[in-house]
N, C-alpha and C positions, 0 to 999 in steps of 0.2 A: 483124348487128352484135353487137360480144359488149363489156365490161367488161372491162378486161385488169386482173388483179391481180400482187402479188407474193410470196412467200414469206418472210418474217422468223423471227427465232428469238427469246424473249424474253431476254434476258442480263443481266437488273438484279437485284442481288443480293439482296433481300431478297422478292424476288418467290414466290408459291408456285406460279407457272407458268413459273421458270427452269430453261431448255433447252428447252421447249416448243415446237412450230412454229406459225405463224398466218399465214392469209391475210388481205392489204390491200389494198385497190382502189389503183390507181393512174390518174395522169390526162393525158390528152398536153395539153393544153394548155386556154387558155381561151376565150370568143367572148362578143363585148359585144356591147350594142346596134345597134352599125351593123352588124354581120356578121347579125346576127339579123335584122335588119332587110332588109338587101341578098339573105336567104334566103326570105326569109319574100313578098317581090316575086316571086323568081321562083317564087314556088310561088300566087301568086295574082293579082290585078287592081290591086292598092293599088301607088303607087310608095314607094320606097324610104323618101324625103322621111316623105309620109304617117303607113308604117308607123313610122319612129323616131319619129316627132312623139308618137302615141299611146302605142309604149312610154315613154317620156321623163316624159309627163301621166301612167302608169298608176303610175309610181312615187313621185311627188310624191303623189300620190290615194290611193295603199296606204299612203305615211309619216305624211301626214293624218291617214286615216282610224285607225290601228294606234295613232297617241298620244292618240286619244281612246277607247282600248280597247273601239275595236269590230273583232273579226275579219272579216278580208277573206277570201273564199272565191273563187277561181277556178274556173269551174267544170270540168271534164274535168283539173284540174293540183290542185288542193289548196284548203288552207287556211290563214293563216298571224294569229297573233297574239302582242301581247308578252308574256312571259316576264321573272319577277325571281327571284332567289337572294336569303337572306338567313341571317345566322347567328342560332342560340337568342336568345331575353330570356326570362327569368325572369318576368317578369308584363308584359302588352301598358302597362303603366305604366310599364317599362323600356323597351320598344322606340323606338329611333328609327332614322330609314334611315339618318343620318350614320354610326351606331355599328353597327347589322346588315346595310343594303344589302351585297351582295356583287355582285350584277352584272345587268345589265338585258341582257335579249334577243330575239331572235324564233325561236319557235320555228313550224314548218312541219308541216304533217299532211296528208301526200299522200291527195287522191281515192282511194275503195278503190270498185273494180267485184265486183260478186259475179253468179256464174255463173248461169243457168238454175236449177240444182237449189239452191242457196241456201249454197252448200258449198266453193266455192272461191272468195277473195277473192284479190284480185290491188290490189295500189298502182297507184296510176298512175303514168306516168314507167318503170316496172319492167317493165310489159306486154310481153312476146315476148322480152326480156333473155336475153343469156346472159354466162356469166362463162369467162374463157379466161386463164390463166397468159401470163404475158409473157415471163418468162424462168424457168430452173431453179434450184430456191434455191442452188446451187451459182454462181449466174453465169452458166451457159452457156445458149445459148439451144439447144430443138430443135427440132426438124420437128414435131412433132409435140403440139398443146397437148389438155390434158382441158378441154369445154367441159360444163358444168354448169347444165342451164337450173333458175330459183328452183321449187320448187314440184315441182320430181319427187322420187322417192322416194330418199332417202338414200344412196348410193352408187352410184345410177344414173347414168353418163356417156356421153358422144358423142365420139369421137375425130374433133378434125379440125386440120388445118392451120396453121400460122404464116401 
């Protein structure tokens, strides 16, 4: 299974990377809890029921737990806790969130597996990933995509297939 991205070009004017090309992941769509749930059955003993029930509880449990800033660790998937932005004060006498809060979030820190020799770390979620062009930055689609798995060496590719 590969990551299908696409090609853009940066075109904002003030930019010091205009004209530039970049790749973006792109995503076909999305899959919620029931789908997850209705997958997750047939790959195991729990019915469908069951398995929603417990995702359903695990995210009320992660919401919980996250606003009393203790990070929730999954284990084999990550780790996730809240995150705030805020602007300068001048002396913590100045500071208030009314006046510096900028934004409250959750920030996510994928499981890292490291190799045998101690040397190659790999994400989780990323493990055996490969990334494949979707279409030509042109528009046109071809036959033929560059697939680029994470973690080889810099201009090492695998030609294969749409």
């Amino acid at each position: 299974m590969a990551v299908n991205y696409k090609m853009y070009q940066d075109n904002r004017k003030e930019s010091k990377t205009k004209g530039k090309w970049f790749a973006r992941a792109i995503h076909n769509g999305v899959v919620e809890t029931k789908e997850l749930a209705a997958i997750i059955e047939r790959n195991c003993s729990m019915k469908k029921s069951d398995v929603q029930a417990v995702l359903t509880e695990l995210t009320e449990v992660m919401t919980d737990m996250l606003q009393r800033s203790i990070r929730v660790k999954l284990n084999g998937l990550g780790s996730f806790k809240i995150g705030i932005s805020t602007r300068a004060a001048e002396s913590v006498k100045e500071f208030s969130l009314e006046k510096n809060l900028k934004n409250v979030h959750v920030l996510f820190q994928p499981e890292v597996k490291v190799d045998r020799s101690n040397k190659a770390r790999t994400k989780a979620l990323l493990s055996g990933m490969e990334l494949r062009e979707a279409t030509k930055h042109d528009g046109t689609k071809g036959n033929k995509t560059t697939t680029t798995k994470p973690g080889s060496t810099p201009g090492s590719t695998e030609e294969g297939g749409n």
